[in-house]
LUMPANU-944183 format. One line per 5 residues: number of its first residue (from 1); their letters; for each residue x, y, z of N, C-alpha, C. Coordinates in steps of 0.1 Angstrom, whole numbers, plus 5000, padded with zeros to 4 digits. Layout:
<rovos>
NUM) A) X/Y/Z/X/Y/Z/X/Y/Z ~ ... $
</rovos>
This chain:
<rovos>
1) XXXXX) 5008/4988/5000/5000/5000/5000/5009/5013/5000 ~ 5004/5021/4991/5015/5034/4988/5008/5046/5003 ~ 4994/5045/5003/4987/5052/5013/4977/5048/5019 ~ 4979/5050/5036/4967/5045/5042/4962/5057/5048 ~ 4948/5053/5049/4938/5066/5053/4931/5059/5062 $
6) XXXXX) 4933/5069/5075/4923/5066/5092/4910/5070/5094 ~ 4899/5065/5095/4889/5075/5102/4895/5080/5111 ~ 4888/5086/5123/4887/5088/5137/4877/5087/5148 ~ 4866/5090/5148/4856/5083/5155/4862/5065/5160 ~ 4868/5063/5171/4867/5052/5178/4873/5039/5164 $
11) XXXXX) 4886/5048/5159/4894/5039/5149/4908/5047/5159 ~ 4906/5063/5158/4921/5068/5163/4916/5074/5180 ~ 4902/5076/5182/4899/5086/5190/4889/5077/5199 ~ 4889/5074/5210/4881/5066/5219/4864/5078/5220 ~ 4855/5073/5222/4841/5082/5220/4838/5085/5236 $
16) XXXXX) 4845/5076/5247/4841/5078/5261/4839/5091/5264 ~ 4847/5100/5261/4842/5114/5267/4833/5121/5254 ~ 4829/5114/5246/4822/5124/5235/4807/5122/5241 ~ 4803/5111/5242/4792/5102/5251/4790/5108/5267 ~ 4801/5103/5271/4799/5114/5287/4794/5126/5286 $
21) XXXXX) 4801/5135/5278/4797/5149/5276/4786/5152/5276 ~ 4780/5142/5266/4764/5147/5259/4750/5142/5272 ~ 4755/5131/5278/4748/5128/5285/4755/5140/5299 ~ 4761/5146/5304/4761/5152/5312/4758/5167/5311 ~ 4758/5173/5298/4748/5182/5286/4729/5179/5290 $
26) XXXXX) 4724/5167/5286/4709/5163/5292/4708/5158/5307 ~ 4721/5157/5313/4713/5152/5329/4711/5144/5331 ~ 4718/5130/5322/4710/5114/5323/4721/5110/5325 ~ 4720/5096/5333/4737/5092/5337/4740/5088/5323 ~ 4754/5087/5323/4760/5084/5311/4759/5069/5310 $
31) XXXXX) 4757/5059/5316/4755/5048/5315/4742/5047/5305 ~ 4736/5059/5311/4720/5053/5304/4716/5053/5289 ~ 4726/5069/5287/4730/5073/5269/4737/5062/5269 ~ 4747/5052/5274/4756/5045/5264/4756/5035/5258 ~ 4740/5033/5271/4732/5020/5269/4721/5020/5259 $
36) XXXXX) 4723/5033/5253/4709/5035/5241/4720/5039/5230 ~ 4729/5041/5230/4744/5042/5222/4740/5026/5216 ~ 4739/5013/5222/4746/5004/5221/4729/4996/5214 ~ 4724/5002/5218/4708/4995/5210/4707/5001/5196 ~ 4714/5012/5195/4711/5019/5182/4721/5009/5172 $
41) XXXXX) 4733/5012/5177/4741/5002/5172/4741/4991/5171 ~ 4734/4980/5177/4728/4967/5176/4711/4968/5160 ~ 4708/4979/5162/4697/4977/5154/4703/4985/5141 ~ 4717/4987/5136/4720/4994/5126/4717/5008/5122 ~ 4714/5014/5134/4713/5028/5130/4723/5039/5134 $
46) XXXXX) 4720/5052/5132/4731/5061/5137/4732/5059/5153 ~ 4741/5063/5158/4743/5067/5169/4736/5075/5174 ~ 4734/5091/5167/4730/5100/5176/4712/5099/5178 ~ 4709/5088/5171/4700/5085/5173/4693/5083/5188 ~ 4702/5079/5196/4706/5079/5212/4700/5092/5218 $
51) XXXXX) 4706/5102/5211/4702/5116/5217/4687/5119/5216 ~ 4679/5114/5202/4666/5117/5198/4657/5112/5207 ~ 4662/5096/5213/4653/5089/5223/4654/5094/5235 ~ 4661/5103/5240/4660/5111/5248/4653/5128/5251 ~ 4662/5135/5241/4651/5145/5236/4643/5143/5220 $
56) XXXXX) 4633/5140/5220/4627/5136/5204/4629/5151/5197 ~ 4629/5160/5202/4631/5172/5190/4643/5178/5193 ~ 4650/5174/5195/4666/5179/5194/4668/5178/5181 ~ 4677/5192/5180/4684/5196/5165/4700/5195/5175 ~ 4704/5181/5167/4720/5179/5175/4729/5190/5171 $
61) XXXXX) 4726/5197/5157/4733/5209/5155/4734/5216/5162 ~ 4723/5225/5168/4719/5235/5175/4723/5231/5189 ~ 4724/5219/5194/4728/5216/5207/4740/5213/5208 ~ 4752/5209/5193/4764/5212/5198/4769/5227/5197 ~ 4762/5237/5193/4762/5252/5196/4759/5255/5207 $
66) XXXXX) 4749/5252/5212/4743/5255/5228/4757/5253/5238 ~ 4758/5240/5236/4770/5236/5241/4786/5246/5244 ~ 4788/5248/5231/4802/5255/5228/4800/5265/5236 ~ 4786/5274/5233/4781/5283/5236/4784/5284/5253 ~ 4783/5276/5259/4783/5274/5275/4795/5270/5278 $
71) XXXXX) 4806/5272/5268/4820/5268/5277/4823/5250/5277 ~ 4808/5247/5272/4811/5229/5274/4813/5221/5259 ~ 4821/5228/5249/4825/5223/5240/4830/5212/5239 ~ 4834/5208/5224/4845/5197/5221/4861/5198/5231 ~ 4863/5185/5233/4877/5186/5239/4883/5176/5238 $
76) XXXXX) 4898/5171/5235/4901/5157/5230/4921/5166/5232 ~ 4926/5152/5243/4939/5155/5245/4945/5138/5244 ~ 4954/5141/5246/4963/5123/5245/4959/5111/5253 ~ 4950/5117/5265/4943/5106/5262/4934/5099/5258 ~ 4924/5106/5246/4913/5099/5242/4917/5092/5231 $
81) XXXXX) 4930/5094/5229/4934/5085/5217/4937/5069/5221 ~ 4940/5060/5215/4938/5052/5213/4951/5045/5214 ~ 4957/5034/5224/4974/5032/5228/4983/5031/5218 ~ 4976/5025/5207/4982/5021/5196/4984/5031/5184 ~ 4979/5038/5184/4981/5051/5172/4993/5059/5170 $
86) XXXXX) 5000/5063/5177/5011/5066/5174/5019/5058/5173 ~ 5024/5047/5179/5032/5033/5174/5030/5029/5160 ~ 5017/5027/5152/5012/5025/5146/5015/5036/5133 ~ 5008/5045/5137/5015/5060/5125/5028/5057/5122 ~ 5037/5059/5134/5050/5061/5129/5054/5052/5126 $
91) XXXXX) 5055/5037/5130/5057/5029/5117/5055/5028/5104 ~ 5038/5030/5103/5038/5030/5090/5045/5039/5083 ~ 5047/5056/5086/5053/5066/5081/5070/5058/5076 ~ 5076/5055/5091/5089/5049/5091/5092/5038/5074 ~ 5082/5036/5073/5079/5023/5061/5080/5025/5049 $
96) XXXXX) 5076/5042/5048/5078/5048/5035/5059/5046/5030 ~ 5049/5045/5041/5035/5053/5037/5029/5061/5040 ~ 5024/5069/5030/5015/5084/5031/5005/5081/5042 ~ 5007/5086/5056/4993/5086/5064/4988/5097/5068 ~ 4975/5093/5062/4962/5104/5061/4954/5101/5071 $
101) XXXXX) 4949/5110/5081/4935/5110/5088/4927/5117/5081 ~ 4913/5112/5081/4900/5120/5075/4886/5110/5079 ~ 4879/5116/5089/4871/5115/5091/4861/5124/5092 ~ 4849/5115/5097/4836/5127/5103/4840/5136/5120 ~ 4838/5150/5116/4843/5154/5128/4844/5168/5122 $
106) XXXXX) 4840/5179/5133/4837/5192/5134/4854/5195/5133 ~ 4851/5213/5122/4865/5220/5122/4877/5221/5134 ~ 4864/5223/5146/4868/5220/5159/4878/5213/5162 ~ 4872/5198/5157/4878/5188/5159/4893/5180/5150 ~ 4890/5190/5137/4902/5189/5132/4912/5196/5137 $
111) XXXXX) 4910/5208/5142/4924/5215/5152/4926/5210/5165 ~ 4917/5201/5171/4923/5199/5182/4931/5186/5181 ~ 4929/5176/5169/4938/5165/5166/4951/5171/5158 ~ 4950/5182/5150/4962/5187/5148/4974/5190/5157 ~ 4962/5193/5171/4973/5200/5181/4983/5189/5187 $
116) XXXXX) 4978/5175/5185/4983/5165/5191/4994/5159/5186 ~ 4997/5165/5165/5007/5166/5162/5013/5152/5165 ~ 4999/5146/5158/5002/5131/5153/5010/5129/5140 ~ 5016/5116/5137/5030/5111/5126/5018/5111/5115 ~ 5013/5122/5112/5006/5117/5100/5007/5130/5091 $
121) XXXXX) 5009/5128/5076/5014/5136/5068/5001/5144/5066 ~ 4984/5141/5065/4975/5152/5064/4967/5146/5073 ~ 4960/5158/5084/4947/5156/5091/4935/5166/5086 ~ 4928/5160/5080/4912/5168/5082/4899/5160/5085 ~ 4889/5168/5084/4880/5163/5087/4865/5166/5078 $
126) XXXXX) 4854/5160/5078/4840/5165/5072/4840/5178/5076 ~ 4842/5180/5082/4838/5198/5090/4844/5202/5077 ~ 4857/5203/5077/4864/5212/5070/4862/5210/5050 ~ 4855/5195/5053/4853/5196/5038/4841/5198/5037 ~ 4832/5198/5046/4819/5200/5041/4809/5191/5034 $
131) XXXXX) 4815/5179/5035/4807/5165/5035/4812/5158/5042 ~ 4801/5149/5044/4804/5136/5060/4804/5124/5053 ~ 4811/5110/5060/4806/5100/5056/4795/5097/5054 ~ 4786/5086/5050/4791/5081/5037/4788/5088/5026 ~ 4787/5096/5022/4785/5101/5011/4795/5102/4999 $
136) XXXXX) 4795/5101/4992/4808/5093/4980/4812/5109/4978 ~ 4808/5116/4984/4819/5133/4978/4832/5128/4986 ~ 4827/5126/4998/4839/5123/5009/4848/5118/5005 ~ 4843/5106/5000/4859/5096/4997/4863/5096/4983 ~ 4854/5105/4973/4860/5117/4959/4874/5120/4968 $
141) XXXXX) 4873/5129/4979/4878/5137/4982/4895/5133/4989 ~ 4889/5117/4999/4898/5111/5003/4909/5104/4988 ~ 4900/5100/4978/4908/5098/4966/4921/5106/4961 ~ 4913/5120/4962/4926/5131/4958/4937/5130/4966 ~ 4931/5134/4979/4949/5134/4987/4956/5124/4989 $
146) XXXXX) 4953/5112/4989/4958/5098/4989/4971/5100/4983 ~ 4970/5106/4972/4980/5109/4961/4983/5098/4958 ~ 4977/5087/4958/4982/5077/4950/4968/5068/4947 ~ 4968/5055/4936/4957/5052/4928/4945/5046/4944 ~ 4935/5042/4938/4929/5041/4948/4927/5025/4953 $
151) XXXXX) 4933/5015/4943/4941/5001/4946/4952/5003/4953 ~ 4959/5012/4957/4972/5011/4963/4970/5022/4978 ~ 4957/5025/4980/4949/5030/4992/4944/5025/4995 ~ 4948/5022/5013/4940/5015/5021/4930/5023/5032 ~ 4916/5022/5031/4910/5028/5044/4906/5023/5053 $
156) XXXXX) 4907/5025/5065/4908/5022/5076/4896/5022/5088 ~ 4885/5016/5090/4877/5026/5097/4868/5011/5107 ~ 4863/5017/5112/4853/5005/5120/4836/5003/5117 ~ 4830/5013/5111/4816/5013/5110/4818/5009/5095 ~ 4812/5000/5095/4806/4990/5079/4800/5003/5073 $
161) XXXXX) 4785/5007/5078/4780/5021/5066/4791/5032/5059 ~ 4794/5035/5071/4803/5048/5072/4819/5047/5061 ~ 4821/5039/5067/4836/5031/5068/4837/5026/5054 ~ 4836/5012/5055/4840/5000/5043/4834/4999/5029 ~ 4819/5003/5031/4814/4998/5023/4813/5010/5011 $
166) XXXXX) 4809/5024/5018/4818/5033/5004/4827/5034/5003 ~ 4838/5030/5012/4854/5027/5009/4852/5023/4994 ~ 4849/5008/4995/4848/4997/4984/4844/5004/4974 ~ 4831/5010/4974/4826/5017/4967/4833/5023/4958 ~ 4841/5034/4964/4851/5046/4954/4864/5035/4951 $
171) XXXXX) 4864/5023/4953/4877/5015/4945/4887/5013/4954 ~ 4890/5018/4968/4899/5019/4977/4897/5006/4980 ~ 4908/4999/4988/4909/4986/5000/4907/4994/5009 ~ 4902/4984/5018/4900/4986/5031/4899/4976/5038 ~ 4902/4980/5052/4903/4976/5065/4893/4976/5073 $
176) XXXXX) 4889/4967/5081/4874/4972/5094/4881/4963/5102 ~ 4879/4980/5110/4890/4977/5125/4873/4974/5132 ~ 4884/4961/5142/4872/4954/5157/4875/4963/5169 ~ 4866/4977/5163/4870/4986/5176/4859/4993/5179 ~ 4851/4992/5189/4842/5008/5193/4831/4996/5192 $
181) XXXXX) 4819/5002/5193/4809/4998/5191/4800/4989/5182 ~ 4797/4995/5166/4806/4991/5156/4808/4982/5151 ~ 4826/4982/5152/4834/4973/5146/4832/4962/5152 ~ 4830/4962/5173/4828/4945/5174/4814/4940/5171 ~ 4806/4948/5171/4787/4939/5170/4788/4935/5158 $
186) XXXXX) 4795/4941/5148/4794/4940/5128/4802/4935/5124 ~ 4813/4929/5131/4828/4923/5131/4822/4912/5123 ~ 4814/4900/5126/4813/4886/5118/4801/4886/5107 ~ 4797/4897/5103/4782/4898/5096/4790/4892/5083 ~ 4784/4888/5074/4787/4879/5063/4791/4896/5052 $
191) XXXXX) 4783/4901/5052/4786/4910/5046/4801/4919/5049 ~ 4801/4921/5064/4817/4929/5065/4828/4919/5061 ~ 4825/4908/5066/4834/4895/5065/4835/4898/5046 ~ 4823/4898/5042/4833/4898/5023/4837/4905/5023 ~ 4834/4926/5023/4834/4931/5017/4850/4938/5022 $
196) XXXXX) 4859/4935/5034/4867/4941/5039/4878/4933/5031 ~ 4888/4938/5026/4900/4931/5022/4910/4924/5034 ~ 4912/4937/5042/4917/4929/5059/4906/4931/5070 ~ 4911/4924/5079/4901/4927/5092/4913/4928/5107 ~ 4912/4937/5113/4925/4936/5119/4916/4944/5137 $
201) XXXXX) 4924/4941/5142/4920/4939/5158/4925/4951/5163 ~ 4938/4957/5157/4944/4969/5160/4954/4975/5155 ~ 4957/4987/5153/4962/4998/5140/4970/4991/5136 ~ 4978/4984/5151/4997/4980/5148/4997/4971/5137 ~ 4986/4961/5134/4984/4953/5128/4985/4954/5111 $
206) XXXXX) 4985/4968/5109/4982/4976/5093/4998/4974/5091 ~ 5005/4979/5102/5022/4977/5091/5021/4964/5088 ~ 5019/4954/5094/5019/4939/5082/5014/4941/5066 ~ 5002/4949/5067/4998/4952/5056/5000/4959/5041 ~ 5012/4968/5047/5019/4981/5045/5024/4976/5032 $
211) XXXXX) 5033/4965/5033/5046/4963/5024/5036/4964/5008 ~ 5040/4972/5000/5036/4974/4990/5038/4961/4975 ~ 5029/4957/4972/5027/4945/4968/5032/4946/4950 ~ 5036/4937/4939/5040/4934/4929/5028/4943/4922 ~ 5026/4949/4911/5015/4951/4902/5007/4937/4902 $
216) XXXXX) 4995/4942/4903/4989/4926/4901/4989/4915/4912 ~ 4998/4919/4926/4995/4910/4935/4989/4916/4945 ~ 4981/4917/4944/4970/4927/4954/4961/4913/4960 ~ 4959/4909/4972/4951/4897/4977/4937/4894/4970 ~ 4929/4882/4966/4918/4881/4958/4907/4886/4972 $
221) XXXXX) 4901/4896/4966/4889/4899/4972/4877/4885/4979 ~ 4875/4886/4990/4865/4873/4992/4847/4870/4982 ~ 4846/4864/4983/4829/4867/4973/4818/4875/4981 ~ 4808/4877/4973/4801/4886/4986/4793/4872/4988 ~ 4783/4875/4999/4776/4871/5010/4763/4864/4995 $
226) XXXXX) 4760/4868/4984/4751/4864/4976/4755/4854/4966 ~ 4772/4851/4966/4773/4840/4961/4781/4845/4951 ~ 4778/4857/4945/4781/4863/4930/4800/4858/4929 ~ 4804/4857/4938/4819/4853/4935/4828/4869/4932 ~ 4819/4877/4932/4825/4886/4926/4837/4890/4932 $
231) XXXXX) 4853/4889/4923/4861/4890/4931/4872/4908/4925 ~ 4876/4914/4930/4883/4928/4930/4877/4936/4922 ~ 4860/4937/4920/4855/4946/4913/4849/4959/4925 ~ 4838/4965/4922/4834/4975/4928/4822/4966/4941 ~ 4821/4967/4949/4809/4963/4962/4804/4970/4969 $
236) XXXXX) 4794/4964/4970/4784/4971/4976/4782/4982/4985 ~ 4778/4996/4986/4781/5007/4994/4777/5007/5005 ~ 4762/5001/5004/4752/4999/5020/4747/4985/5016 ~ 4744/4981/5031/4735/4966/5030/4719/4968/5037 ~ 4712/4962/5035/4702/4968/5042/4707/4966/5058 $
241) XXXXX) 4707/4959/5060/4707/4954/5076/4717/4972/5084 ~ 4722/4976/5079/4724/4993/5083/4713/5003/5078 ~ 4709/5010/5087/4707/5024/5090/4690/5021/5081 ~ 4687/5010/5083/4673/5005/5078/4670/5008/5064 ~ 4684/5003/5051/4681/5007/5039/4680/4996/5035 $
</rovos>
């Protein structure tokens, strides 16, 4: 792989205080959001969905404004990262590959991972581009800076919707990390199981992956889940069993 590309949401950045916050934002123990975190995520839907079952008319926009607004903003220092992430960056960097972060996450949130002046050659975020996952502008977008083809790009991420399956989509490899929420409930679904090229437990595990392969020896893609055998072509973006499509 010439370049590999990170989410961040609970691939580089643990969500415990993003979760804490919000529930100490509404007043409900945080056990209780984390426990409606984990149903949403069990039934394939968004996350903030969590927030709705608690206030049904919350505009989560307007309440991460309210928020900022009261001093109780975004906040994210060395430790909400993740043990393995700088071990892992700088190897791969050390290795001779382009590492890119790009995830979903407020402008906010792109300067405060800048500040942390991680081994990675570009950090941004949806905020700053102005589209979120999954929407295929996004990984248009991840395409360009990769600066390299999108067979010789690996992405990296834990949520199947979000993550892998427009990965696949725009022509990139990918990875689905068993991390967060996520990655372990969706970890064995027949569908992540084809559609991931690796499946790996933790970042450190991508330098194995790293070593840049012959033209043409790129690993045989698995079949999907319908039999089709289909092997290193384009797959599938969404499955129904997410986000109720």
């Amino acid at each position: 792989m010439e370049t590999i590309v990170l989410g961040i949401g609970e691939t580089l950045v643990r969500d415990d205080r993003h979760w804490a916050s919000w529930a100490n934002w509404l007043g409900v123990p945080a056990h209780t959001l984390s426990a409606l975190v984990g149903a949403a995520v069990a039934q394939g839907r968004d996350a903030t969905d969590a927030l709705r079952v608690l206030r049904p008319d919350m505009d989560v926009d307007e309440a991460y404004l309210a928020r900022a607004a009261a001093g109780r903003g975004e906040h994210l220092d060395e430790s909400d990262l993740y043990p393995d992430v700088r071990p892992a960056l700088a190897e791969l960097r050390a290795a001779g590959v382009r590492v890119v972060v790009a995830g979903n996450g407020t402008v906010r949130a792109g300067e405060l991972l800048r500040a942390l002046d991680l081994p990675a050659d570009l950090v941004v975020t949806s905020g700053e581009w102005g589209v979120r996952k999954p929407d295929p502008a996004f990984f248009a977008r991840v395409v360009e800076v990769a600066e390299a083809e999108p067979s010789a790009t690996l992405y990296v991420g834990d949520h199947p919707a979000d993550d892998l399956f427009p990965a696949a989509a725009a022509g990139l490899r990918t990875a689905h990390l068993r991390r967060g929420a996520y990655g372990h409930w969706w970890a064995e679904h027949p569908d992540v199981v084809g559609a991931a090229d690796f499946r790996v437990n933790a970042l450190t595990e991508l330098v194995a992956h790293s070593a840049r392969p012959a033209v043409g020896d790129h690993p045989a893609r698995p079949a999907f889940e319908d039999g089709s055998g289909a092997v290193g072509g384009a797959r599938p973006a969404r499955v129904s069993y997410l986000r109720g499509l």
